[in-house]
Residue frames as qw, qx, qy, qz and C-alpha x, y, z in Angstrom:
[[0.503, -0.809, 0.302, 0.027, -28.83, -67.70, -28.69],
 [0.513, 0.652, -0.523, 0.195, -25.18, -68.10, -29.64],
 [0.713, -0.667, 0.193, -0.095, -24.78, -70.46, -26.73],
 [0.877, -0.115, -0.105, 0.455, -21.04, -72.05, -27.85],
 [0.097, 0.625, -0.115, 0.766, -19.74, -68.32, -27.95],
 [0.453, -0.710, 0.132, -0.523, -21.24, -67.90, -24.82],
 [0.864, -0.503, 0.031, -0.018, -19.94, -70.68, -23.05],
 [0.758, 0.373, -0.038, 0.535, -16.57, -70.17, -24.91],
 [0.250, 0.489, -0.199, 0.812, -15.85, -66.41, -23.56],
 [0.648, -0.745, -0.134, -0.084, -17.96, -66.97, -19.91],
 [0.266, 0.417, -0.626, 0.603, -14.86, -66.51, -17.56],
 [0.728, -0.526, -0.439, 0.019, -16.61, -67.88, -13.87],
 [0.023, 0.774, -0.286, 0.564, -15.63, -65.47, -11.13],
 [0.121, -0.700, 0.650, -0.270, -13.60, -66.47, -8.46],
 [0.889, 0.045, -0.310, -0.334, -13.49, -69.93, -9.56],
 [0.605, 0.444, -0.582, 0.312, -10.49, -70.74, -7.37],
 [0.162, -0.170, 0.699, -0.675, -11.72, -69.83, -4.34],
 [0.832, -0.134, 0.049, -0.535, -14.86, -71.79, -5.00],
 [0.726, 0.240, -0.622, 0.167, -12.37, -75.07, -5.69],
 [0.191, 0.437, -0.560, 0.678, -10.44, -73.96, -2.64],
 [0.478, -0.109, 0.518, -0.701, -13.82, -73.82, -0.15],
 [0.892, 0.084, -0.192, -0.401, -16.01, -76.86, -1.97],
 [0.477, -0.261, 0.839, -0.023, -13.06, -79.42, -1.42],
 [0.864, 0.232, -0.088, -0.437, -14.51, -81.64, -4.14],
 [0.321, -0.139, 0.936, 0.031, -13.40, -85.58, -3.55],
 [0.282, -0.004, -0.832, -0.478, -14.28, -88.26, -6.13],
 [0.304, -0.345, -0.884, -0.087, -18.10, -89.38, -5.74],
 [0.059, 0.454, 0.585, -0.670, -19.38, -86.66, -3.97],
 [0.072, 0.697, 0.700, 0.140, -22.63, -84.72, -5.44],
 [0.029, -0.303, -0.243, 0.921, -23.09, -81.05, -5.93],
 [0.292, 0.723, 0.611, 0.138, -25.55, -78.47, -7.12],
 [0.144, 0.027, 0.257, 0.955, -24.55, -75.47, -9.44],
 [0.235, 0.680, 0.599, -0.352, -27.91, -73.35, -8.59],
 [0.376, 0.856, 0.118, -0.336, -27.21, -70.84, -11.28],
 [0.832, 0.242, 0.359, 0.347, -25.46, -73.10, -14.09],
 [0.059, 0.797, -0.133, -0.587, -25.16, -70.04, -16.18],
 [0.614, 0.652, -0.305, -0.325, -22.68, -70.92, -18.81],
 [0.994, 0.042, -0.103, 0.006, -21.22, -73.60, -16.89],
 [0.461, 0.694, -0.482, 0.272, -17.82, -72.08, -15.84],
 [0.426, -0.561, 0.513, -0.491, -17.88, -73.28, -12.17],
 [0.908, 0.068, 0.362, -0.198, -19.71, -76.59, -12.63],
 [0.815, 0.555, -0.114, 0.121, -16.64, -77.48, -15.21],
 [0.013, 0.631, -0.653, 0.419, -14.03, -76.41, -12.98],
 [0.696, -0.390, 0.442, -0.410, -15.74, -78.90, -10.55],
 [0.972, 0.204, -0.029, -0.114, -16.11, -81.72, -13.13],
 [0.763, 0.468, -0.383, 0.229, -12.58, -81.36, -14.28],
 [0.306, -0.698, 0.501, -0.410, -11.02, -81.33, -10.33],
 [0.345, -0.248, 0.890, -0.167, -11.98, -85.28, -9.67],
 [0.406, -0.062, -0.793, -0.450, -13.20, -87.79, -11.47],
 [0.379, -0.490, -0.773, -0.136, -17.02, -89.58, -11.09],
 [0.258, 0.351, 0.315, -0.843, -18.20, -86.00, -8.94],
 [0.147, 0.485, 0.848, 0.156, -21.23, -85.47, -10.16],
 [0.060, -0.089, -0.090, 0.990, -23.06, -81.92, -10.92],
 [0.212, 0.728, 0.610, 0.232, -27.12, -80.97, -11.03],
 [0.105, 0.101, 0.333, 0.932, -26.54, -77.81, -13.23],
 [0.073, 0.793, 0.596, -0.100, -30.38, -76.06, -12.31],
 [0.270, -0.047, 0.207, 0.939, -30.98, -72.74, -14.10],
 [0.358, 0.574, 0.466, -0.570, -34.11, -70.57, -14.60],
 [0.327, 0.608, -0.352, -0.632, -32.88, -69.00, -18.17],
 [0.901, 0.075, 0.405, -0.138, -33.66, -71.60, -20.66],
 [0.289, 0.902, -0.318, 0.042, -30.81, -70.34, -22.55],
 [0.153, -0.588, 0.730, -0.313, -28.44, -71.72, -19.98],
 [0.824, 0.112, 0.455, -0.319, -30.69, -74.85, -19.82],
 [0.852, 0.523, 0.004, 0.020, -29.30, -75.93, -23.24],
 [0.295, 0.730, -0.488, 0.376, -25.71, -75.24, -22.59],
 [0.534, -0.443, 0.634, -0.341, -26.35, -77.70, -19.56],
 [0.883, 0.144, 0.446, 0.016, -27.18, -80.69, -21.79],
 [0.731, 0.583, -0.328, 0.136, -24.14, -79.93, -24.34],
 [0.046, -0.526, 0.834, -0.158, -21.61, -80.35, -20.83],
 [0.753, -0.189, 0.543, -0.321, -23.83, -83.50, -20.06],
 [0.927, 0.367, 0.052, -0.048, -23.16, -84.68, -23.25],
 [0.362, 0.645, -0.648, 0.183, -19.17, -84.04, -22.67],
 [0.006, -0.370, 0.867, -0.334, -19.49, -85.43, -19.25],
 [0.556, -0.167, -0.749, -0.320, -21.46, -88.89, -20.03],
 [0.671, -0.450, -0.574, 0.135, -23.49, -89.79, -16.53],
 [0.473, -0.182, -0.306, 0.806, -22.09, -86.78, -14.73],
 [0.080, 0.125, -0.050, -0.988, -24.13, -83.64, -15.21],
 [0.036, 0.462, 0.885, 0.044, -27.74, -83.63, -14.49],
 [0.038, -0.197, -0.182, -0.963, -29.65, -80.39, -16.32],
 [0.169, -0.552, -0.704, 0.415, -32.64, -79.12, -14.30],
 [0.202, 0.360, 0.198, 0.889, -34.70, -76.12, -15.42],
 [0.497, -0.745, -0.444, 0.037, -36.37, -74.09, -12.75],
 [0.020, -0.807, 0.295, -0.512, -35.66, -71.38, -10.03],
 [0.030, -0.185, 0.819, -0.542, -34.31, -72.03, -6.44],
 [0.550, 0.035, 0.368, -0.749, -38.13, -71.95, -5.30],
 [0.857, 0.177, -0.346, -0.339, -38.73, -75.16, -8.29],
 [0.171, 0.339, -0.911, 0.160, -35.71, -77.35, -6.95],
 [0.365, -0.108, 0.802, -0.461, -37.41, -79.11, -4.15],
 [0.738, 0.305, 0.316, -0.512, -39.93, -80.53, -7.02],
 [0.812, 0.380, -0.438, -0.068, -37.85, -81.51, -9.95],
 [0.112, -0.346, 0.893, -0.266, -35.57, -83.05, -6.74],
 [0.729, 0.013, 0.571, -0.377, -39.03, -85.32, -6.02],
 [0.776, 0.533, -0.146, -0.304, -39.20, -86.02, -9.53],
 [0.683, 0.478, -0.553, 0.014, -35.72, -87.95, -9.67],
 [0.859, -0.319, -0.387, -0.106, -35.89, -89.28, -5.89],
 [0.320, 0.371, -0.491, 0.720, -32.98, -86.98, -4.49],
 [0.468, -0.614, -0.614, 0.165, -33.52, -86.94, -0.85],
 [0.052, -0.824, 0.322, -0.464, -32.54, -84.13, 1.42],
 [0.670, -0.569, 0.477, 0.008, -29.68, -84.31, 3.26],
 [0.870, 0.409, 0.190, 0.201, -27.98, -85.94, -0.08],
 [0.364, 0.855, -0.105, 0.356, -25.82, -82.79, -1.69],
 [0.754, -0.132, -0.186, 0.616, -21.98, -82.69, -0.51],
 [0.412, -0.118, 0.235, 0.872, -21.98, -79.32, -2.14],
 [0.337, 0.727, 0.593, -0.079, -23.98, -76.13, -3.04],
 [0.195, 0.029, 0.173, 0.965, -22.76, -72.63, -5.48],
 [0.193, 0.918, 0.343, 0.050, -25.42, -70.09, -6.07],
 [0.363, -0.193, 0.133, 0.902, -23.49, -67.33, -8.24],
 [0.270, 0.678, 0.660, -0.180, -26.27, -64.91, -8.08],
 [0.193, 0.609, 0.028, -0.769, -27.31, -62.18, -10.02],
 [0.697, 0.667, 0.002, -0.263, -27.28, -61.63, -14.31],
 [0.769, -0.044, 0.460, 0.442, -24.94, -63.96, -15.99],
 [0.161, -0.545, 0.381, 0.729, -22.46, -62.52, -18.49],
 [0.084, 0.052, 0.717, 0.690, -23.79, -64.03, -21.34],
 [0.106, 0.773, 0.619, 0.084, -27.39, -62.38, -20.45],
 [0.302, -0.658, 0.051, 0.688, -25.82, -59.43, -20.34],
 [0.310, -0.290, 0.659, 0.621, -24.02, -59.93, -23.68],
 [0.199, 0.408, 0.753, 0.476, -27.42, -60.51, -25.60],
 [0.011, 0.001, 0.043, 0.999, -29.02, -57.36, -26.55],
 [0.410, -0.244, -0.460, -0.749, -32.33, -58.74, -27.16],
 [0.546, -0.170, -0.794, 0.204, -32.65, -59.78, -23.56],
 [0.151, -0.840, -0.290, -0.433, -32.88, -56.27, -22.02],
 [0.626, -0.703, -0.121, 0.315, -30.64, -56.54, -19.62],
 [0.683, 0.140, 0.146, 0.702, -27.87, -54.20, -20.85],
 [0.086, 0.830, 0.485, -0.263, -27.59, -51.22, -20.57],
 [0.136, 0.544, -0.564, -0.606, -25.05, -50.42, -23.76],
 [0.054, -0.051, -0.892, -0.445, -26.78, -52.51, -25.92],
 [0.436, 0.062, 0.037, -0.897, -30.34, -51.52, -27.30],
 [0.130, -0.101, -0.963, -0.214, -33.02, -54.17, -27.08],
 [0.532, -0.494, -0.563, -0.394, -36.43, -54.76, -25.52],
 [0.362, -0.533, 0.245, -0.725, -37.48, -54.17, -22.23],
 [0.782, -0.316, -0.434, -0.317, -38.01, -57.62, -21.32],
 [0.167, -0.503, 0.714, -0.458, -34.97, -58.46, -18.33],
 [0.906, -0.269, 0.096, -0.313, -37.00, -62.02, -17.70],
 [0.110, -0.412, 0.895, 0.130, -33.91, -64.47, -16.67],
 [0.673, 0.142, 0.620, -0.376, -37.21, -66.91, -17.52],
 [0.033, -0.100, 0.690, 0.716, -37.04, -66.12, -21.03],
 [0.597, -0.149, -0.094, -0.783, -40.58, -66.59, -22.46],
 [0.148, -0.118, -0.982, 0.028, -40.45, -70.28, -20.35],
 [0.125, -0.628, -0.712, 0.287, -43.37, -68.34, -18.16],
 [0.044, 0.442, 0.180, 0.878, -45.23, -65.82, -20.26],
 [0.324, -0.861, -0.317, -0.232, -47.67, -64.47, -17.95],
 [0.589, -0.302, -0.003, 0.750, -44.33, -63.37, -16.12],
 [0.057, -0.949, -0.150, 0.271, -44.19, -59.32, -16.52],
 [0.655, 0.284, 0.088, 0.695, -41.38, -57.46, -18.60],
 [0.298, -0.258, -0.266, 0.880, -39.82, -54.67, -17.27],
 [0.027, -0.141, -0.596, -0.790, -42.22, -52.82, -20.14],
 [0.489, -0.580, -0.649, -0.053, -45.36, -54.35, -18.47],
 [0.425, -0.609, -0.426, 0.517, -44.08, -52.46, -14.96],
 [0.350, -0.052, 0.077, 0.932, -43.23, -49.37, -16.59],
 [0.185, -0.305, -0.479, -0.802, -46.44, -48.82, -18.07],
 [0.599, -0.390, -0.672, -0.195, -48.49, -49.82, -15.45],
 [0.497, -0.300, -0.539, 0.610, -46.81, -49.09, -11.83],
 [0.168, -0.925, -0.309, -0.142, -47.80, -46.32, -10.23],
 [0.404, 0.711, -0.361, 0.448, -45.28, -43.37, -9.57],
 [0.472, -0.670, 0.504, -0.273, -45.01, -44.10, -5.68],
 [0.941, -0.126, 0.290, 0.123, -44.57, -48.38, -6.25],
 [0.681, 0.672, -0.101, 0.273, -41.85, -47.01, -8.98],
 [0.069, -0.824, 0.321, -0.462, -40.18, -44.94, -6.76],
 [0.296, -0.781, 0.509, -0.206, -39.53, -47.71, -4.63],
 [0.940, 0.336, 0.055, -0.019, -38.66, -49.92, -6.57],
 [0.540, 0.617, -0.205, 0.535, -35.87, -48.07, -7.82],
 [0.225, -0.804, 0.370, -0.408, -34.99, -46.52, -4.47],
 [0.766, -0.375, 0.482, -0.201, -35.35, -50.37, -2.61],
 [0.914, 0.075, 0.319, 0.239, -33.82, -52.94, -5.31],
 [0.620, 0.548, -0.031, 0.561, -31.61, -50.55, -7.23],
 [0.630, -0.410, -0.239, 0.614, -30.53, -48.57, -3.99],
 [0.245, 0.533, 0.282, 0.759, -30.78, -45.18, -6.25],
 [0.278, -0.268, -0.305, 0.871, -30.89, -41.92, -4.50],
 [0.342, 0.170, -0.026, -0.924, -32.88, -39.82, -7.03],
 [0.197, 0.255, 0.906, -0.275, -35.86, -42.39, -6.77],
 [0.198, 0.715, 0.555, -0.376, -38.48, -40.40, -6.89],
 [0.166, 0.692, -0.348, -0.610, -36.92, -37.78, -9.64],
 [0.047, -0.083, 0.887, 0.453, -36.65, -41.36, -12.36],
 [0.105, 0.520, 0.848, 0.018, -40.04, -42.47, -11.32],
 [0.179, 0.599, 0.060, -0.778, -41.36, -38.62, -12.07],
 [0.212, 0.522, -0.507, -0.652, -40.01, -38.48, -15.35],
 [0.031, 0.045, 0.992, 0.114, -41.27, -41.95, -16.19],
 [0.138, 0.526, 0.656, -0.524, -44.72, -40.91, -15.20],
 [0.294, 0.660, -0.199, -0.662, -44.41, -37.55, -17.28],
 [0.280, 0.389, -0.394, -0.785, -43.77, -39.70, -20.26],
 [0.185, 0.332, 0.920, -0.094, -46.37, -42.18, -19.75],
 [0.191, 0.703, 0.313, -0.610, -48.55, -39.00, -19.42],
 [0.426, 0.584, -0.151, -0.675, -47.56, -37.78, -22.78],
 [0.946, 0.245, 0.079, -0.198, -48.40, -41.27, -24.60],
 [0.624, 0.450, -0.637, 0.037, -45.22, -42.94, -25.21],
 [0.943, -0.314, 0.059, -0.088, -44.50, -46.15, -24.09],
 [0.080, -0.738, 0.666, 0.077, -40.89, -46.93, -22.93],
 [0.968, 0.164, 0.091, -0.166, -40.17, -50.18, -24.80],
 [0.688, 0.590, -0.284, 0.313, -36.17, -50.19, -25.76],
 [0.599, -0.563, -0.189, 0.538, -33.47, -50.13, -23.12],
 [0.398, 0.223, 0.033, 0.889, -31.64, -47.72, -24.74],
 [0.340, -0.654, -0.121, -0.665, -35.33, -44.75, -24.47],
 [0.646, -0.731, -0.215, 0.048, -35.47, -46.07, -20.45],
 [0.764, -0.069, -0.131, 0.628, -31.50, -45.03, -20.36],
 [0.196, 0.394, 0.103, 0.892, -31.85, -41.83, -22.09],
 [0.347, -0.744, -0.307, -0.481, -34.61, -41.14, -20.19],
 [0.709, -0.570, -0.214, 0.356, -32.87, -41.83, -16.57],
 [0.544, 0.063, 0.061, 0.834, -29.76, -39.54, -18.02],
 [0.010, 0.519, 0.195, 0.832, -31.89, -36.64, -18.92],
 [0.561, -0.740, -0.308, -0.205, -34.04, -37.02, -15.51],
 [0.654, -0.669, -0.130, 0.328, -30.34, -36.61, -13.32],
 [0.192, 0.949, -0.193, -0.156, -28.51, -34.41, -15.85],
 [0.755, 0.492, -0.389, 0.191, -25.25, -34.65, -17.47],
 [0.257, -0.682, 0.676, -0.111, -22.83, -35.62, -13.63],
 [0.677, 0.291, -0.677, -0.016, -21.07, -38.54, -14.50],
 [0.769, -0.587, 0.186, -0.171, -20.92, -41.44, -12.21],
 [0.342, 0.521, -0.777, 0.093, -17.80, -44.33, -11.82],
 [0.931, -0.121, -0.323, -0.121, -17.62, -47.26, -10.81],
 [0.769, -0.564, 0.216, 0.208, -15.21, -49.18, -8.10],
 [0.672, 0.014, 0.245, 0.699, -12.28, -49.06, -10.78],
 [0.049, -0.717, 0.035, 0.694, -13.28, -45.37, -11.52],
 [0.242, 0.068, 0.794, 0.554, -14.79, -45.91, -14.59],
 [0.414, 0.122, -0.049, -0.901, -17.49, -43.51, -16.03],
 [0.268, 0.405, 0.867, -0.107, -21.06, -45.84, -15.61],
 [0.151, -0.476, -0.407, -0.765, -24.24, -44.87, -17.21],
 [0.401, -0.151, 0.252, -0.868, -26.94, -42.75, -14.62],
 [0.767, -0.079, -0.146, -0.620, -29.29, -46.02, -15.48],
 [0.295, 0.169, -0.931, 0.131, -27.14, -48.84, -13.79],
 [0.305, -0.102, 0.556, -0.767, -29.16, -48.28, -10.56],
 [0.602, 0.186, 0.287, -0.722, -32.04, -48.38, -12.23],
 [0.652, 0.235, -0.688, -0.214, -31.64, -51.50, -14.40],
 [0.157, 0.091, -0.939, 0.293, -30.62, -53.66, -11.61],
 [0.376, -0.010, 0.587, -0.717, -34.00, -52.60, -9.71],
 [0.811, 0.228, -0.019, -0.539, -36.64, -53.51, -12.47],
 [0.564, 0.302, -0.768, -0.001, -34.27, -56.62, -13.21],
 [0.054, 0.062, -0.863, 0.499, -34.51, -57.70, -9.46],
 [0.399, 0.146, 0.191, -0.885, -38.00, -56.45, -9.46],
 [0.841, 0.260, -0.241, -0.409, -39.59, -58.86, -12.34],
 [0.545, 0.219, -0.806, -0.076, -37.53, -61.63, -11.39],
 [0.829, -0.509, -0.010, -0.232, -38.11, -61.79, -7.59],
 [0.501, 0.536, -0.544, 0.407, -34.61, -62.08, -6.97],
 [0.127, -0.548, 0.400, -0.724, -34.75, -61.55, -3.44],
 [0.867, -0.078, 0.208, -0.447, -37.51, -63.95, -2.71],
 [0.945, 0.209, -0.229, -0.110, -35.74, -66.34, -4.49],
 [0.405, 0.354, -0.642, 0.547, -32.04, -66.38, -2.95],
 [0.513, -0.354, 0.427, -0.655, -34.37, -66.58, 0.32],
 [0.989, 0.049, 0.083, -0.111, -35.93, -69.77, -0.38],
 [0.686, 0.505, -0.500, 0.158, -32.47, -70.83, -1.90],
 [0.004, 0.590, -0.632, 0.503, -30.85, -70.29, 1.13],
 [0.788, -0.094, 0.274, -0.544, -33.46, -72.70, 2.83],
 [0.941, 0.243, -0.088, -0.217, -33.29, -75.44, 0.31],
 [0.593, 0.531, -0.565, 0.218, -29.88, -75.63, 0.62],
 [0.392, -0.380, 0.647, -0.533, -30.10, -76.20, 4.53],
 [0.834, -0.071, 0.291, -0.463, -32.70, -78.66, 3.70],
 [0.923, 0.323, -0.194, -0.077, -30.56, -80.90, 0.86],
 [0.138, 0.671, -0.648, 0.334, -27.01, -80.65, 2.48],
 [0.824, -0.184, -0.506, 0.174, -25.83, -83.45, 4.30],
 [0.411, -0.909, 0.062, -0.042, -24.27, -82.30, 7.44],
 [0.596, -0.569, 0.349, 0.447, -21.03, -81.00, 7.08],
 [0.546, 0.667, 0.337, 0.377, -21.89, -80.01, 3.40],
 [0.254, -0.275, 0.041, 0.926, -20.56, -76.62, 2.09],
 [0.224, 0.887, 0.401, -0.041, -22.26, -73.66, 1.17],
 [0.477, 0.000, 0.314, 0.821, -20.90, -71.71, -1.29],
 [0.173, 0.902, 0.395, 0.008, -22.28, -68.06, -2.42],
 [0.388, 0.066, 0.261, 0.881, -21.12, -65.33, -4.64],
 [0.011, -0.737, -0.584, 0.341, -22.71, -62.05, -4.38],
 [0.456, 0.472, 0.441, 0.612, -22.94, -59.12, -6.37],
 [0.061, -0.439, -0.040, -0.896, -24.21, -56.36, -4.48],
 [0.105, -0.140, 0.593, -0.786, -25.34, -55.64, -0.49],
 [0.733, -0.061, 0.235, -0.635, -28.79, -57.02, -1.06],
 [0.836, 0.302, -0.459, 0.000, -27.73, -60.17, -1.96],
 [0.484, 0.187, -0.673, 0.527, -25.28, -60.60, 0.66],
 [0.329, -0.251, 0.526, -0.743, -27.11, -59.29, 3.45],
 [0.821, -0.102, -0.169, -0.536, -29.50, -62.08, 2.72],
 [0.825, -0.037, -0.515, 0.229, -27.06, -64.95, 2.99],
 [0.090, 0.312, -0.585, 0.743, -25.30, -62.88, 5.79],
 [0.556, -0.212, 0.116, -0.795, -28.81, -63.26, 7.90],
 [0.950, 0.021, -0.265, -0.164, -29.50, -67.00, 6.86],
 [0.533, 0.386, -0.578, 0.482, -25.41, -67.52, 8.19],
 [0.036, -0.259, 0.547, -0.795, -25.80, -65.53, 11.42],
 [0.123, -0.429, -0.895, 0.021, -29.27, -67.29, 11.96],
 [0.168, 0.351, 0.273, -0.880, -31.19, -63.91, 11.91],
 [0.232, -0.298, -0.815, -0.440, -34.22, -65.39, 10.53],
 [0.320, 0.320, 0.685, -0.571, -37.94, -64.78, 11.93],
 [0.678, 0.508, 0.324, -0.420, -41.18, -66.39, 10.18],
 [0.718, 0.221, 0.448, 0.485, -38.64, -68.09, 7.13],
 [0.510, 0.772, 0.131, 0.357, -37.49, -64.80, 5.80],
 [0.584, 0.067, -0.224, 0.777, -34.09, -63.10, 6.63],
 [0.236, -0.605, -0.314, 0.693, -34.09, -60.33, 9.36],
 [0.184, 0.952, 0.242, 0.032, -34.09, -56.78, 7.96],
 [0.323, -0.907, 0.183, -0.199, -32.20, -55.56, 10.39],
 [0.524, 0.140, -0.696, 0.469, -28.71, -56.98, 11.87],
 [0.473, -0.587, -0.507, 0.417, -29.20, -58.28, 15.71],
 [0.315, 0.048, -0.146, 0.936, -27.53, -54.42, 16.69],
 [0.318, 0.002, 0.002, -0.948, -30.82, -52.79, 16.24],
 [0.349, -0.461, -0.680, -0.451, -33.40, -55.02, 17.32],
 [0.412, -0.626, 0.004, -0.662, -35.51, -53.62, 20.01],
 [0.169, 0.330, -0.653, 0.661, -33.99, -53.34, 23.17],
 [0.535, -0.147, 0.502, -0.663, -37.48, -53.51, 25.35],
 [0.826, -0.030, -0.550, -0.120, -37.75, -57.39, 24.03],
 [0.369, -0.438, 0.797, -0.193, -37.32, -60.31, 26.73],
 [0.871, 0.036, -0.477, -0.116, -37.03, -63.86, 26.18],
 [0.797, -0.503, 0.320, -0.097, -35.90, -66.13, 28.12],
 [0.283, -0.562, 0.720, 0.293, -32.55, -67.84, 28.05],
 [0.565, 0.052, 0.778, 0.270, -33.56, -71.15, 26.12],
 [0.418, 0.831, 0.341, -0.136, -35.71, -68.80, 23.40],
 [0.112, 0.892, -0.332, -0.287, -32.97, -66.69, 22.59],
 [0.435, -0.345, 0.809, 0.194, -30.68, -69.77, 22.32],
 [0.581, 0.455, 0.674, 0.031, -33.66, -71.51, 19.87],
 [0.410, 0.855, 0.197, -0.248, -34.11, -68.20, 18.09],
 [0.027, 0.922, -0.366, -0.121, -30.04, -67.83, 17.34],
 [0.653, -0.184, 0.709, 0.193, -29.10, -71.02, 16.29],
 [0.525, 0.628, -0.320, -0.478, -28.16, -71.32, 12.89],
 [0.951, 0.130, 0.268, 0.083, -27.29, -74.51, 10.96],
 [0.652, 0.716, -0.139, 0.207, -23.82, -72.63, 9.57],
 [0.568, -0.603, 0.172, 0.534, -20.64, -72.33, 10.63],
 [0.343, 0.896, -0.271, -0.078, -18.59, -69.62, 8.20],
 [0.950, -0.137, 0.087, 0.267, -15.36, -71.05, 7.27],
 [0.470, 0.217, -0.096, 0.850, -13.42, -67.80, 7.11],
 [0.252, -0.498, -0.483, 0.674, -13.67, -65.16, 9.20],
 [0.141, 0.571, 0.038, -0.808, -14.59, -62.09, 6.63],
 [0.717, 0.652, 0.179, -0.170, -16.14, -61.77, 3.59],
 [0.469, -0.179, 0.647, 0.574, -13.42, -62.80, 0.62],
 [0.544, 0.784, 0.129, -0.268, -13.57, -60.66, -2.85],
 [0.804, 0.527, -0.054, 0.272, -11.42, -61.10, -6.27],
 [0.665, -0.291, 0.139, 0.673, -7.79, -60.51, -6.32],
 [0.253, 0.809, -0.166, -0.504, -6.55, -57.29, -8.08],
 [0.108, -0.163, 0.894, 0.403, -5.27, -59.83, -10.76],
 [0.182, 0.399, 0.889, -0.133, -8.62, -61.43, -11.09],
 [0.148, 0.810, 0.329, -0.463, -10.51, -57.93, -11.29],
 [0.025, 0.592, -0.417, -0.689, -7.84, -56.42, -13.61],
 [0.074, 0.129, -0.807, -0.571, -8.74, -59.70, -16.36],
 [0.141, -0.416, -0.801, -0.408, -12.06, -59.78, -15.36],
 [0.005, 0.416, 0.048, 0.908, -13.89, -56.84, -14.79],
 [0.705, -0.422, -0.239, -0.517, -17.44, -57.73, -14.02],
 [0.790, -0.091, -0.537, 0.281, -15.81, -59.72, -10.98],
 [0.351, 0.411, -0.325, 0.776, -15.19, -56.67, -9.12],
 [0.371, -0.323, 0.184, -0.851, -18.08, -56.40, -6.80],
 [0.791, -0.075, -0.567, -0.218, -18.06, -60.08, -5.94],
 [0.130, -0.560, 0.658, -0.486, -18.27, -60.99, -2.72],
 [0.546, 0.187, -0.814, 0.074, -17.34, -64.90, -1.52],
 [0.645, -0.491, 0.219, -0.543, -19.22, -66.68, 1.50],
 [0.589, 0.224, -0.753, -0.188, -18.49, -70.30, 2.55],
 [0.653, -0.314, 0.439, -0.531, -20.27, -72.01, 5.40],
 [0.142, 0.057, -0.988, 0.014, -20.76, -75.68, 6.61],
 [0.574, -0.436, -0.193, -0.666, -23.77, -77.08, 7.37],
 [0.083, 0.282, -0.842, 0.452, -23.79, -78.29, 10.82],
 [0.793, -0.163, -0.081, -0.582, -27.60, -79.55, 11.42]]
């Protein structure tokens, strides 16, 4: 990995409005849950002196690119490798309590500079392996997208791609995927799972939010990428841990990337939670022929946030225009009020 390149041309989306909603004051404590290349957790460092930053990442990629800022900022940057779902253990390990942390970020999804490496799999202009693990090989018995392709069955495909990549023709990718399982070839390259999605919905072009021509296989990247990582599961727990280390009157910070993602932290915000995992549904459509009583509903609909703006907040058309991949970001910021 080419990690000073990568930490050289990262650009950190809306890093101003994370300044703007974190407040950072000398001595306080955050945690950068998805370090990446470090463009946030450097904005923080260089805002006030003696803050402090644990930098936790899953990709061990990013894990090394935390101990070259710890070596800029001496005593100030504490690298942590792990997902959201590890924190609460390498916290026991160094004696952090909960209720400690002034400050949390989670900028979820695929970081630009996994993007950027071809032999990582996430790309889909750039030919590489199938693998999409943000784990890298820290935890081989982890699946690669490769592993699920060959293996899944066409209905668990189908909604795969239909439920984490949101994809209309579902069932028409996971066909054709099937068919050429059937005739022995194994889809190992992003580039053969691309062609193959292109040729399964023909030659209509899609676009993106700036009306830019996409490939036919965005959809379906994102799903098997959310799919092998547990994405979902994990920004769930995250959302938890971060209730559990905040001091009251911390901030929650969160950058999203796309409607599953946000609807999770929306849920955890609005306290639509039952059995520790975020509603489906918004309140609007749960079943009308419930009753509770008054104090139940009250227990069940308390949340430990307060929002600290009133609507969701996305890039500036400045912002978007010099950084693209910023366009489908959408900004949360809550307090914690336990």
């Amino acid at each position: 990995m080419q990690t000073e390149n990568a930490s050289a041309l990262h650009v950190p989306v809306m890093a101003d409005t994370v300044l703007k909603y974190i407040e950072p004051k000398p001595k306080q404590t955050f945690v950068d849950m998805t370090f990446g290349a470090g463009g946030h957790a450097t904005r923080i460092l260089d805002s006030v002196p003696d803050s402090k930053v644990f930098a936790l990442d899953r990709d061990p990629a990013a894990h090394e690119l935390a101990h070259e800022l710890a070596a800029k900022y001496p005593g100030r940057v504490i690298p942590l490798l792990g997902r959201f779902s590890e924190l609460p253990n390498l916290f026991r390990e160094l004696k952090v309590r909960q209720g400690t942390i002034d400050g949390i970020l989670f900028d979820f999804g695929c970081s630009s500079m996994q993007f950027d490496v071809a032999n990582r799999g996430f790309s889909v202009s750039k030919d590489g392996p199938l693998d999409m693990r943000m784990d890298g090989f820290r935890c081989p018995e982890q699946p690669t997208v490769a592993d699920v392709l060959a293996r899944a069955d066409e209905e668990d495909l189908a909604r795969i791609i239909k439920v984490y990549g949101e994809e209309k023709q579902a069932k028409k990718i996971a066909r054709a995927i099937i068919e050429v399982r059937y005739s022995f070839k194994k889809l190992e390259t992003t580039r053969e799972l691309a062609q193959l999605v292109d040729s399964a919905l023909g030659s209509v072009p899609r676009q993106d939010m700036l009306g830019r021509y996409t490939s036919n296989a965005t959809k379906t990247f994102q799903a098997f990428r959310i799919f092998v990582n547990n994405e979902l599961n994990e920004i769930n727990y995250g959302m938890f841990v971060a209730e559990r280390y905040l001091k009251p009157g911390g901030r929650l910070l969160t950058i999203a990337f796309h409607s599953l993602e946000d609807t999770i932290v929306k849920r955890h915000i609005s306290g639509n939670i039952s059995g520790d995992v975020a509603n489906t549904l918004p309140l609007k459509y749960v079943s009308y022929g419930m009753c509770h009583e008054k104090y139940e509903v009250e227990s069940l609909m308390q949340s430990p946030w307060e929002m600290l703006h009133k609507h969701v907040i996305t890039p500036t058309i400045d912002e978007v225009e010099s950084n693209p991949r910023s366009r489908s970001a959408k900004f949360r910021a809550a307090i914690c009020m336990k």
